[in-house]
C-alpha positions, 0 to 999 in steps of 0.5 A: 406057238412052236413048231413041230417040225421045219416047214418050207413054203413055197408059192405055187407057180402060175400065178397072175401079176396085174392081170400077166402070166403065168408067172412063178417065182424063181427062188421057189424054182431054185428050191423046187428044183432041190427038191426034185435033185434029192427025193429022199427028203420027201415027208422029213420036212413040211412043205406048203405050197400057198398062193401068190396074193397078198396078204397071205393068210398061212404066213401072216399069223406066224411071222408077221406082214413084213415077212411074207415072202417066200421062199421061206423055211420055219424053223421047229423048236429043236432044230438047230441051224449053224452060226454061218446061217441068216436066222430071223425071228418073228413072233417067237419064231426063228425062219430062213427067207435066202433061197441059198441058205434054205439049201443050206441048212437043208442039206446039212441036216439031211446029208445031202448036197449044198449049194456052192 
């Protein structure tokens, strides 16, 4: 099943843990807050924002139950990614789940900032 384009999920903060919160995930806030350094990448890329509970309906049919965690970039057929950057594959599907290295690829086939 290809993609037509790289698509980022995100979980929506505010969630409960064991009846505790509101919580957010801070890989998420650290790709949330690249988000808002660099507006211009509004609508180049898909972004999802999905619920903390598991099993997690949007990405057990793409990459599996054991990679449902997020952050977590899906790569598009054609998109190409540097050696240098940790891809996996699930299902045919080649994904990004490093906060640092989402930014990287990101930057770099958007033309702005990376992470140092």
């Amino acid at each position: 099943m290809p993609i037509a384009q790289d698509t980022l999920y995100l979980l929506t903060p505010g969630y409960a843990v064991d009846d505790h919160g509101p919580h957010f995930c801070a890989d998420c806030a650290t790709v949330e807050g690249f988000l808002a350094y660099y507006p211009q990448l509004a609508g180049r890329f898909a972004i999802e924002r999905i619920g903390f509970s598991r099993p997690r309906p949007e990405l057990v049919p793409l990459l599996g139950d054991d990679h449902q965690g997020c952050p977590v970039l899906i790569l598009a057929a054609a998109s190409e990614a540097g050696a240098d950057l940790p891809l996996q594959t699930a299902n045919g599907l080649r994904f990004i789940d490093e906060p640092k290295a989402i930014l990287r690829y990101l930057g770099r086939k958007h033309g702005v900032g990376t992470p140092s």
